[in-house]
N, C-alpha and C positions, 0 to 999 in steps of 0.2 A: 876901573877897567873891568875888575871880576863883572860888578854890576851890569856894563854892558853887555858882557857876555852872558850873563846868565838871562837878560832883559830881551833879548833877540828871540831865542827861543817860545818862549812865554807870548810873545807877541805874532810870531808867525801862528801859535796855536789858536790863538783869541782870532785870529783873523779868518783860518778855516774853517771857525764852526760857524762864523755866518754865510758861510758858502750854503745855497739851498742844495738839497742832494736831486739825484738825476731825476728820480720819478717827481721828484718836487717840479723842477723845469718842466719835465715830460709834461707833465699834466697840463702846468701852466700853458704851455706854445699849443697843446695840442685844441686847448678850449678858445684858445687865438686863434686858429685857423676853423676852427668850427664856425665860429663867431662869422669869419669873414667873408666862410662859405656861405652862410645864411643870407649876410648881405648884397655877398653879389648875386644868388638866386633872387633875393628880391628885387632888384635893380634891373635882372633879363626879364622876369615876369612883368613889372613896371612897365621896360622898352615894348615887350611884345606886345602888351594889352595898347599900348600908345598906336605901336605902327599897325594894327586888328581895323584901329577907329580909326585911324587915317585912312587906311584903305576904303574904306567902308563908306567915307564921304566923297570920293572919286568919282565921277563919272564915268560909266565903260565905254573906254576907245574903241570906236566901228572899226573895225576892218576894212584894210583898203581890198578892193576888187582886185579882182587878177586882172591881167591884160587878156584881151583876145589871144589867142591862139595864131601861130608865127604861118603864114602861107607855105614857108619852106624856100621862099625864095631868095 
């Protein structure tokens, strides 16, 4: 029984030192979000360069004429 008791302890210790500490996290999430920023910039530049050429191979819509002018009547 002492054993358990003394075994408890010892083991909650052993268990917190594999805890990373904060600037450890910090760092990690923060090079995660960088990362993800980089790829969603690449992915808008991707889209933009894509919808640039589509436009590009469109034909331009003429413009419809106005109507004559109302008599007023």
């Amino acid at each position: 029984m002492r054993a358990a008791v003394l075994l408890v302890p010892l083991l909650l210790l052993a268990a917190c030192k594999d805890e990373p500490r904060f600037e450890e996290r910090y760092d990690k999430a923060a090079k995660e979000i960088e990362a993800r920023a980089k790829a969603m910039d690449a992915d808008i530049a991707k889209s933009d360069a894509a919808a640039a050429a589509a436009s590009e191979d469109l034909q331009p819509v003429a413009k419809p004429s106005n109507a004559p002018p109302s008599s007023g009547e």
